[in-house]
Residue, then its C-alpha position, 0 to 999 in steps of 0.5 A: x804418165x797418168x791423164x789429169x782427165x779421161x779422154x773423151x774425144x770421138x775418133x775422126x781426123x783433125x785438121x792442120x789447124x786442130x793439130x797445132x793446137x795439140x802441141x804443147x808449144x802452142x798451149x805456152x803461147x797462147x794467152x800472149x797472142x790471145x791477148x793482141x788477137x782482137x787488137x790485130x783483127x779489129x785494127x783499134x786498140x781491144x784489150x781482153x778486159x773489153x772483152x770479158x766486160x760484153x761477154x759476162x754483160x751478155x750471159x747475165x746473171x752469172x753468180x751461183x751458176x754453171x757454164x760450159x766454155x767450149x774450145x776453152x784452150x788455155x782456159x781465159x773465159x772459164x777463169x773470167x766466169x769464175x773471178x764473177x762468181x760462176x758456180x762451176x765452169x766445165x772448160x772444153x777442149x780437143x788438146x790435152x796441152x792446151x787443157x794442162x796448162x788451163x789447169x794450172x792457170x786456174x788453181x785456186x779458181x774452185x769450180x773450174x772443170x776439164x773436160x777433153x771433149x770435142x765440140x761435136x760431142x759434148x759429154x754433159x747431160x741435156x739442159x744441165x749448164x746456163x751458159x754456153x760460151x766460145x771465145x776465139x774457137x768457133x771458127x775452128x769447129x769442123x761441123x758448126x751445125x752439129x755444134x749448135x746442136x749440141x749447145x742447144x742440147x746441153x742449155x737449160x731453157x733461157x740458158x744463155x749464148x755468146x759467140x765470138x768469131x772472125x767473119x768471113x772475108x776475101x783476103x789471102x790470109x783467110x783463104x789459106x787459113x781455110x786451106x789449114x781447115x779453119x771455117x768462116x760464117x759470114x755474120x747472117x749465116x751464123x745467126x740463121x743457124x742459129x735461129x734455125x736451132x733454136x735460139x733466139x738472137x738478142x744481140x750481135x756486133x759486126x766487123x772483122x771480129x764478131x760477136x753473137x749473143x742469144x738465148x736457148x727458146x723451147x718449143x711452144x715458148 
């Protein structure tokens, strides 16, 4: 069958956790655990509309512009960003299941970009998007110093960050989520990352679930 998309993904090996995310079941079931997730790692009641109201709060103004949704999966942030009125939203991600049902999720959203990337190597020019957005995907980066990076690369100066991820913790589940190749940033480890890239952090949330808000600085700014 021919490809919606090219493939633009770097050759390297995937870990357990990547791979799953490759299987076609896994893209069918993804919004109805997404919807729970933070619900389940929070322990108070956290719908996506909460959600979705301190991203889009965070990234400020979003009308008329471009963003890039990195890990987007089945494509939750890009529709939110266009339903406020994004110009364009370039949904990135390493799984083609993941990715086909993001696009028919996001028929009738005009702007709605794929791209079959990996977050290592994002294929968007230098300071060509406002906004850099990850929802529920950092943690499974392999590199997250070279993500960064490339965040930092393709953001306008000013352009706009917002992470969520899950802090890292003692617990056997998280340890065998390490086993499956997931990676866990304590929240001072993220933002000195961060501000050692680049980025000026403006905001974060802590707790089992976490939240990094920031802007794209130059030099001499």
């Amino acid at each position: 069958m021919r490809e919606l998309f090219p493939d633009q993904r770097q050759t390297a090996p995937l870990t357990l956790a990547a791979r799953s995310n490759l299987w076609p079941l896994t893209a069918l079931g993804y919004e109805t655990w997404r919807k729970r997730a933070l619900t389940l790692l929070s322990g108070r009641p956290f719908p996506l509309e909460e959600e979705f109201s301190l991203m889009l709060q965070s990234v400020q103004p979003v009308a008329g512009r471009d963003f890039l949704d990195l890990g987007t999966s089945t494509g939750l942030y890009a529709r939110a960003l266009l339903e406020a009125g994004a110009a364009r939203v370039f949904a990135l991600d390493l799984s083609p299941a993941m990715l086909k049902v993001a696009l028919r999720k996001a028929r009738g959203h005009a702007g709605f970009v794929p791209l079959l990337a990996r977050a290592e190597a994002i294929p968007l020019p230098e300071a060509s998007v406002d906004g850099v957005l990850v929802g529920g995907s950092w943690n499974e980066f392999s590199n997250p110093q070279q993500v960064v990076q490339q965040m930092y690369r393709v953001l306008k100066p000013g352009g706009r960050l917002w992470i969520m991820f899950s802090h890292r913790s003692e617990s056997p589940l998280q340890r065998a989520l390490e086993w499956a190749g997931l990676r866990f940033l304590a929240l001072p480890e993220l933002m000195d990352l961060l501000s050692k890239n680049g980025f000026k952090i403006d905001g974060w949330r802590e707790g089992s679930v976490g939240f990094v808000r920031g802007t794209k600085i130059t030099p001499g700014r």
